[in-house]
C-alpha angles and dihedrals in degrees: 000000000000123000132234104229101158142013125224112211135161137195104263096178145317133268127181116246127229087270089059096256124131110246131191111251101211125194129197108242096173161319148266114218136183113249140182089260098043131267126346144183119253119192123192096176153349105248122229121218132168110260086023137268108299093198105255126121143175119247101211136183105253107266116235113268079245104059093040114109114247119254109239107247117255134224122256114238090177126129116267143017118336117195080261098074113070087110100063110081116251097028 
């Protein structure tokens, strides 16, 4: 099993805080994970940016699973009956 040794992340826009300062919003793009054959590049996607990506990106130390921020849940698009639908005849 491979092992997650760094995160790759990037600044993908700004927002303003609460206290009225602008503030990076930042996205993980990918990993860096440890490997047989020693460490390799993991990307997850390409960031968009207005204006576009100009190349650079953050190394960072792997956050904790608890500190991670939860994917939304996606919808199935999947054949066939889902547990949602019990409300749907003939299902």
């Amino acid at each position: 099993m491979s092992k997650v040794i760094k995160e790759i992340s990037c600044i993908v826009g700004q927002y303003t805080n609460a206290q009225g300062e602008q503030k990076n919003r930042y996205q993980r793009i990918g990993s860096i994970i440890d490997t047989k054959n020693g460490p390799m590049l993991k990307l997850d996607v390409i960031p968009l940016r207005e204006g576009s990506w100009d190349g650079w990106a953050y190394i960072n130390d792997p956050k904790p699973k608890e500190d991670r921020p939860q994917a939304p849940q996606r919808e199935s698009y999947g054949y066939g009956p889902s547990a949602d639908d019990d409300d749907i005849p003939g299902f």
